[in-house]
TORVO-921639 format. One line per field, with one value per atom (N, C-alpha, C): residue number from 1; residue in one letter; x, y, z; atom name. Coordinates in Angstrom, 1 decimal, decimal comma, always signed. Example, Ala and Ser with C-alpha at 12.3 -4.5 7.8 and 13.67 -1.06 7.14 Angstrom:
BEGIN
nr = 1 1 1 2 2 2;
rest = A A A S S S;
xx = +13,2 +12,3 +13,2 +12,8 +13,7 +12,9;
yy = -5,7 -4,5 -3,3 -2,2 -1,1 +0,0;
zz = +7,8 +7,8 +7,8 +7,1 +7,1 +7,9;
atom = N CA C N CA C;
//
This chain:
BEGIN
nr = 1 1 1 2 2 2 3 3 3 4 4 4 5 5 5 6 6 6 7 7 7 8 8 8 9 9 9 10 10 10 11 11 11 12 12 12 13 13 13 14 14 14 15 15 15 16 16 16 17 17 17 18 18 18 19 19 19 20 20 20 21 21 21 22 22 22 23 23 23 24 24 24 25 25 25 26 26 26 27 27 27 28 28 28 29 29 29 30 30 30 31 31 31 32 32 32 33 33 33 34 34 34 35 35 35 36 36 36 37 37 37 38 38 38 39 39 39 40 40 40 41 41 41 42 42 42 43 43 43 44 44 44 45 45 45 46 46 46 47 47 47 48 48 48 49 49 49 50 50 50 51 51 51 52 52 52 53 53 53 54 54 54 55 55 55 56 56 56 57 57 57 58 58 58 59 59 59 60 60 60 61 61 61 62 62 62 63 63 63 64 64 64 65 65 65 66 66 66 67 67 67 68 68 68 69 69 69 70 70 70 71 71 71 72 72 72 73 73 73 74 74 74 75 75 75 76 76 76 77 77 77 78 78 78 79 79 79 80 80 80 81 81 81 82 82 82 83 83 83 84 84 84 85 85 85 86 86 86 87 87 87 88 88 88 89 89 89 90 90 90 91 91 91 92 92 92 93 93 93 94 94 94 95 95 95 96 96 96 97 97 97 98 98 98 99 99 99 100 100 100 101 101 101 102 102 102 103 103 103 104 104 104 105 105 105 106 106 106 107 107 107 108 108 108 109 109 109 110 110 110 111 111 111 112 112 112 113 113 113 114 114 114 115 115 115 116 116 116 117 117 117 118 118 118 119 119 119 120 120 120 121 121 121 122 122 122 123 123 123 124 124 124 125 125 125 126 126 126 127 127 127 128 128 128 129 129 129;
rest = X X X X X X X X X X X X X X X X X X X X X X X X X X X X X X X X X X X X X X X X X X X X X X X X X X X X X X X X X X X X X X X X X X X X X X X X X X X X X X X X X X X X X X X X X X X X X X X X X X X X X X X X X X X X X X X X X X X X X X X X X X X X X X X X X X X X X X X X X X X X X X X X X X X X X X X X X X X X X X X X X X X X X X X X X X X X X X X X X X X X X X X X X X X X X X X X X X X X X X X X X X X X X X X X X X X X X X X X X X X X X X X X X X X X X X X X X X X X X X X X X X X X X X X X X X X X X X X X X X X X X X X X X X X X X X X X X X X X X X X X X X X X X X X X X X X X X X X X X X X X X X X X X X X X X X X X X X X X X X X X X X X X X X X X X X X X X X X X X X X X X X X X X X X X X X X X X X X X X X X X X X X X X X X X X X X X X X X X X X X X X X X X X X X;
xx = +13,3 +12,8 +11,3 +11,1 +9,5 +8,6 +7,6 +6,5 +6,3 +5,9 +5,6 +6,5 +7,7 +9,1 +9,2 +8,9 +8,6 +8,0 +6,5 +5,8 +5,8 +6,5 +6,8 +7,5 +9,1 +9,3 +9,1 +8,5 +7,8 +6,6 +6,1 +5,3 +6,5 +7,5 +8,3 +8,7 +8,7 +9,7 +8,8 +7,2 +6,2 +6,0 +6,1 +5,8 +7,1 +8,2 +9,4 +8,9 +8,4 +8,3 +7,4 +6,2 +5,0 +5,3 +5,9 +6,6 +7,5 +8,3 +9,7 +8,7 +7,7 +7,4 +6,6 +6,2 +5,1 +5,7 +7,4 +7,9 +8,7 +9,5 +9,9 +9,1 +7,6 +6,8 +6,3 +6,9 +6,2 +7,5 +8,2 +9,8 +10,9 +11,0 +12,0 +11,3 +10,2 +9,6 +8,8 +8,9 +8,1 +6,8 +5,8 +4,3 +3,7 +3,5 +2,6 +1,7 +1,4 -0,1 -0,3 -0,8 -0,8 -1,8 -2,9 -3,7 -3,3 -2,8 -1,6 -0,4 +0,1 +1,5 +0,9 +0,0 -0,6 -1,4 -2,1 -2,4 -1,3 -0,7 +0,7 +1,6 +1,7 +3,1 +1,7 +0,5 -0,3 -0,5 -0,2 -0,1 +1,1 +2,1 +3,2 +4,0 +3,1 +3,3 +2,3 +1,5 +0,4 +1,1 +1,6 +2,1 +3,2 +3,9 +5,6 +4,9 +3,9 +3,2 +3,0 +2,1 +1,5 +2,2 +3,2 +4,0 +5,4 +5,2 +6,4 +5,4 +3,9 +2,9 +2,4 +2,5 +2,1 +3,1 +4,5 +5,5 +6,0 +6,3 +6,8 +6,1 +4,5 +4,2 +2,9 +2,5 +1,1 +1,7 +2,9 +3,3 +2,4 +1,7 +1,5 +1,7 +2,0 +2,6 +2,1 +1,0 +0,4 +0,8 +1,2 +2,1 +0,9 -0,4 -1,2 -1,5 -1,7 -2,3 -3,7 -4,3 -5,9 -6,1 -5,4 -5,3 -4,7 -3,4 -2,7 -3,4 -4,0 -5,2 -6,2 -7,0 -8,2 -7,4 -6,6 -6,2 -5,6 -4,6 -4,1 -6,0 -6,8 -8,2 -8,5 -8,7 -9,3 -8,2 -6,8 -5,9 -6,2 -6,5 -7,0 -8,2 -9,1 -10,2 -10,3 -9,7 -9,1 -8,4 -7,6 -7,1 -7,7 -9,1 -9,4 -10,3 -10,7 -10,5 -9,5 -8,2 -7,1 -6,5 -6,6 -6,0 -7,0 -8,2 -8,9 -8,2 -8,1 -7,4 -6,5 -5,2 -3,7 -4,4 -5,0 -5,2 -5,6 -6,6 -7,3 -6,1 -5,8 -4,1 -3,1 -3,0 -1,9 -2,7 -3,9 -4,5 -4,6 -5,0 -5,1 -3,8 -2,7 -1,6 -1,1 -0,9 -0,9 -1,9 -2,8 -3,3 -3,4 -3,3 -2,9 -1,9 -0,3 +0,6 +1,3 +0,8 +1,7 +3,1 +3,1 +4,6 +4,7 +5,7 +6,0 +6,3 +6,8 +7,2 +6,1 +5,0 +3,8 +3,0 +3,1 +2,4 +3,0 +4,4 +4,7 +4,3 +5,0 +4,4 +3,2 +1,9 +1,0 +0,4 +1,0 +1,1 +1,7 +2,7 +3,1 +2,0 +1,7 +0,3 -0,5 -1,3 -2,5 -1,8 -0,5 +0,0 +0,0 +0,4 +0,7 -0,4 -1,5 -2,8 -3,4 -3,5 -3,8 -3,6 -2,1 -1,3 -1,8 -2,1 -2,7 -3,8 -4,6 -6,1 -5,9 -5,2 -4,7 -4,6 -3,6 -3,0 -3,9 -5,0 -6,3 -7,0 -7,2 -8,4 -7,9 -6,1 -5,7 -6,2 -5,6 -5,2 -6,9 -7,9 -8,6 -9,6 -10,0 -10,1 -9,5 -8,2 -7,6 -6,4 -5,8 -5,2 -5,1 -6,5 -7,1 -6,8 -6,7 -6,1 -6,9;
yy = -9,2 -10,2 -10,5 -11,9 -11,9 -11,5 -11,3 -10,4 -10,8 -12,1 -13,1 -13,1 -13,3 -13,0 -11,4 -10,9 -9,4 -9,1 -9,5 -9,5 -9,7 -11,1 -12,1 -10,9 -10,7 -10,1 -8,4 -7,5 -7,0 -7,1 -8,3 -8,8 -8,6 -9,6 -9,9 -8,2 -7,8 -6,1 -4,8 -5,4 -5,2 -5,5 -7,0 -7,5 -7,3 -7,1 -6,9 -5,4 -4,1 -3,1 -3,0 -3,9 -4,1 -4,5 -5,5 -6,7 -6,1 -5,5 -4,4 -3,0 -2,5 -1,1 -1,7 -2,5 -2,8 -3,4 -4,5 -4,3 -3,0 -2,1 -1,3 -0,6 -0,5 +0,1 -0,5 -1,8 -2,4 -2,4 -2,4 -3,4 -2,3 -1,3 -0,4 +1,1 +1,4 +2,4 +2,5 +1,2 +0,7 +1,2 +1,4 +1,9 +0,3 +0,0 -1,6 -1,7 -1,2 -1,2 -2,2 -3,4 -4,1 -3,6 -2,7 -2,2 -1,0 -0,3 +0,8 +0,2 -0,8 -1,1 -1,5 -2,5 -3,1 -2,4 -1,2 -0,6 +0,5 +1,1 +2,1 +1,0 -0,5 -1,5 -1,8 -1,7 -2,1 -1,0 +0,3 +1,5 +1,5 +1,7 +1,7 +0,5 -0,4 -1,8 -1,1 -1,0 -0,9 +0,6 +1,7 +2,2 +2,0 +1,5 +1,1 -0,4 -1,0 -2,1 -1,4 -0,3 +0,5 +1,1 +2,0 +2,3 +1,3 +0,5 -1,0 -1,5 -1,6 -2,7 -1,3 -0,3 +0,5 +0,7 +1,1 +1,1 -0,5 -1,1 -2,2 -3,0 -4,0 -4,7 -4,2 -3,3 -3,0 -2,0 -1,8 -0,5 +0,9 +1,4 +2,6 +4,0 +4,7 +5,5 +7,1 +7,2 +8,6 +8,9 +10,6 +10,9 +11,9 +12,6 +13,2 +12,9 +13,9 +13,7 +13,2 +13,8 +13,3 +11,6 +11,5 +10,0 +8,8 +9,3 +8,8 +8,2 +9,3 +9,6 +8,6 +8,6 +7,4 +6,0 +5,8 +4,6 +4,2 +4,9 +4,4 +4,5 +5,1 +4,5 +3,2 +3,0 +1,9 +0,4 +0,7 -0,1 -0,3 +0,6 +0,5 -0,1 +0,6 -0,7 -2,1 -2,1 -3,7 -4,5 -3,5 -4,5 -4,8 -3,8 -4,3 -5,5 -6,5 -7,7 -8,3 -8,3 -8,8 -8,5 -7,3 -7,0 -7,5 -7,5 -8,5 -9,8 -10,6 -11,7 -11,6 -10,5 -10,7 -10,2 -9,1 -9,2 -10,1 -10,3 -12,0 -13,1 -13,2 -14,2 -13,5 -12,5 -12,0 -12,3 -11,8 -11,6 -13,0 -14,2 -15,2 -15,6 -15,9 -15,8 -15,5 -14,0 -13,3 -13,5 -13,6 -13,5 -15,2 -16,2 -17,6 -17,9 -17,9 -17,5 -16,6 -15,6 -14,7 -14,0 -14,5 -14,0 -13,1 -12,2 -12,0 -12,9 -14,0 -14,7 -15,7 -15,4 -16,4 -15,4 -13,9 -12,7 -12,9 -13,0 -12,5 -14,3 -15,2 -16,0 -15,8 -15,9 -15,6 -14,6 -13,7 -12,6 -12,9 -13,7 -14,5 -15,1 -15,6 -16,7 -16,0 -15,3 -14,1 -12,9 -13,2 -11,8 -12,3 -13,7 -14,8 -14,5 -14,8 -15,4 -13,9 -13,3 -11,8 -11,3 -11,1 -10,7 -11,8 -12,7 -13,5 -13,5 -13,2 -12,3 -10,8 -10,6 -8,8 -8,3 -9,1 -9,4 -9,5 -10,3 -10,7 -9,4 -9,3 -8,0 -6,2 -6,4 -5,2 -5,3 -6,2 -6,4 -6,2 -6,4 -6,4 -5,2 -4,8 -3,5 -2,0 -2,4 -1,1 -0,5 -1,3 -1,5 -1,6 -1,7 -2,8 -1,7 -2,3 -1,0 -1,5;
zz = -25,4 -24,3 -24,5 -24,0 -24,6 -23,3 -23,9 -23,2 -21,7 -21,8 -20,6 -19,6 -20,2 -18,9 -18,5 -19,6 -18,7 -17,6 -18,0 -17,0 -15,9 -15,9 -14,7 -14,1 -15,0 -13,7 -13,1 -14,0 -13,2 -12,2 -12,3 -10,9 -9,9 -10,3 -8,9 -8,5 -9,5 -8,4 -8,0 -8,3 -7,8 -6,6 -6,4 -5,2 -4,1 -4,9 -4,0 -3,3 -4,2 -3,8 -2,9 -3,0 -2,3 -0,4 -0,9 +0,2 +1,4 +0,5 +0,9 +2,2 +1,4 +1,6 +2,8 +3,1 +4,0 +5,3 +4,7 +6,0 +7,0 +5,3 +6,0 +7,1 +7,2 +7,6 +9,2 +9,6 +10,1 +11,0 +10,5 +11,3 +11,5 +10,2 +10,8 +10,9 +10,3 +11,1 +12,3 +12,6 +13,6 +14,1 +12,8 +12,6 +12,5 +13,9 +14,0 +13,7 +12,3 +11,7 +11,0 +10,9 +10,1 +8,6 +8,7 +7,3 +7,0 +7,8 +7,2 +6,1 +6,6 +5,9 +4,6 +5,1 +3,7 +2,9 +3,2 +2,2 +1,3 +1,9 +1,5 +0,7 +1,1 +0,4 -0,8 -1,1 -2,5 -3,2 -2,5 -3,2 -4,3 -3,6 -4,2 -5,2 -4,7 -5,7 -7,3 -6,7 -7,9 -8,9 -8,3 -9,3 -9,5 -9,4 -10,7 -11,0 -10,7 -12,3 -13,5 -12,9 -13,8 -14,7 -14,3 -15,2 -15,9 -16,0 -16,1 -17,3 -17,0 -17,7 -19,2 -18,6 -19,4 -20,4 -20,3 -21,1 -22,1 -20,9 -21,3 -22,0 -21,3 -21,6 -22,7 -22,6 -23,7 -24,3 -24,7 -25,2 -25,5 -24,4 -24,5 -24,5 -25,3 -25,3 -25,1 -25,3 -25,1 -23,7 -23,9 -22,7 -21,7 -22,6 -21,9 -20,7 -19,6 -18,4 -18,4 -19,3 -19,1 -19,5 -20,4 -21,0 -20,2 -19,6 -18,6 -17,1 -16,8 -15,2 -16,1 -16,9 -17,1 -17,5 -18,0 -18,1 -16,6 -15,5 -14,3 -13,4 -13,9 -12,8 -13,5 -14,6 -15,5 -14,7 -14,8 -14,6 -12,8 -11,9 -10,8 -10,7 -11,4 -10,6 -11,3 -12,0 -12,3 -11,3 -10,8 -9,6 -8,5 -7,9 -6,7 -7,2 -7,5 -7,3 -6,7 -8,0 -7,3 -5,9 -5,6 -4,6 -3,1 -3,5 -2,3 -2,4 -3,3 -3,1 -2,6 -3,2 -2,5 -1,1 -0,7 +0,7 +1,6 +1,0 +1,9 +1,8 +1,1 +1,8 +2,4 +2,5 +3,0 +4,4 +5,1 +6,0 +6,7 +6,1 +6,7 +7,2 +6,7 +6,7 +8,1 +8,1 +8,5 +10,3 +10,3 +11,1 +11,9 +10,8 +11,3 +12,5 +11,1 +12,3 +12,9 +12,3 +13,0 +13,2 +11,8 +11,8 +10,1 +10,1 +8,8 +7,9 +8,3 +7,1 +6,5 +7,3 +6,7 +6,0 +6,2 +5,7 +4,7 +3,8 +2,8 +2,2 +2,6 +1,9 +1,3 +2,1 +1,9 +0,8 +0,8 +0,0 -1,3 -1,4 -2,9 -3,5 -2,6 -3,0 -4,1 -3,4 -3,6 -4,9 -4,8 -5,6 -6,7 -6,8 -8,2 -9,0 -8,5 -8,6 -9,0 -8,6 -8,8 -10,0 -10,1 -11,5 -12,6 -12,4 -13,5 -14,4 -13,3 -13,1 -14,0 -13,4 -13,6 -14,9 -15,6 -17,0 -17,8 -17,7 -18,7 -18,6 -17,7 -17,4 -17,8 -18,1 -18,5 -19,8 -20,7 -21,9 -22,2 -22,1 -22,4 -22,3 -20,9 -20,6 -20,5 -20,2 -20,3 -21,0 -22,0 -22,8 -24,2 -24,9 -25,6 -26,9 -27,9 -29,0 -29,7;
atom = N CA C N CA C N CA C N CA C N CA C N CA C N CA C N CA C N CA C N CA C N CA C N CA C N CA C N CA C N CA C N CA C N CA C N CA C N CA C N CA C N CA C N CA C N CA C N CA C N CA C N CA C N CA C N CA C N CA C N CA C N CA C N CA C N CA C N CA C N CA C N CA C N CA C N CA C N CA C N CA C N CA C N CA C N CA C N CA C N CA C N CA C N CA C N CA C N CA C N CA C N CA C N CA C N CA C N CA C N CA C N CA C N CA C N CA C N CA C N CA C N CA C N CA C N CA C N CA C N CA C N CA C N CA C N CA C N CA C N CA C N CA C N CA C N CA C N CA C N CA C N CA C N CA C N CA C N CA C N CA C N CA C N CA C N CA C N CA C N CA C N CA C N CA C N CA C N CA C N CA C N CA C N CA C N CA C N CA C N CA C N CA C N CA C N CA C N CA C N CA C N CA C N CA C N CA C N CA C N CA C N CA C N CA C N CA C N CA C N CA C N CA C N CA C N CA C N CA C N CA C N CA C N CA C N CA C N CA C N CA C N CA C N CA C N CA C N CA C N CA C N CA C N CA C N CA C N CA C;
//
């Protein structure tokens, strides 16, 4: 499969996990936190990228812990950029109308745009062979 459609769709089952974990949190655990959910639903998005982008897309293979722990920080603070963006749309969104379905919209938005961001800055910084 080629790289690019990988990607893609590990975004989407990122953002599904992201998306997913933040309503379960909101709607059927009924913890009406809106920066709780959203930080716990970008936690858990952010590690099955990591390991999806790590395997799949930059084929990395070294299995050490020490090696593993610097590349998932490196791969971390690469994201918070992105992840201010997907937050700041999720938040506008979100805080506009008021509803979940403008949060996750929103959150597509910002997630797209993110992962785009994301991809350059892995490959380059934290990946880079």
């Amino acid at each position: 499969m080629d790289k690019f459609l990988k990607y893609i769709i590990f975004c989407i089952i990122a953002i599904i996990v992201n998306l997913g974990t933040q309503r379960i949190i909101m709607e059927l655990i009924f913890i009406n936190n809106y920066f709780l959910a959203l930080l716990i639903g970008t936690l858990f998005g952010l590690v099955i990228k990591f390991i999806l982008d790590k395997k799949y897309i930059f084929a990395y293979s070294d299995t050490s812990i020490k090696n593993n722990s610097l590349k998932f920080s490196f791969y971390s603070f690469n994201g918070i950029i992105t992840t201010f963006l997907f937050w700041g749309t999720d938040s506008i969104f979100y805080f506009m109308y008021k509803t979940n379905f403008a949060r996750e919209f929103g959150a597509l938005i910002g997630l797209s745009i993110g992962y785009f961001i994301k991809y350059r800055l892995d490959k380059k910084y934290v990946f880079h062979h």
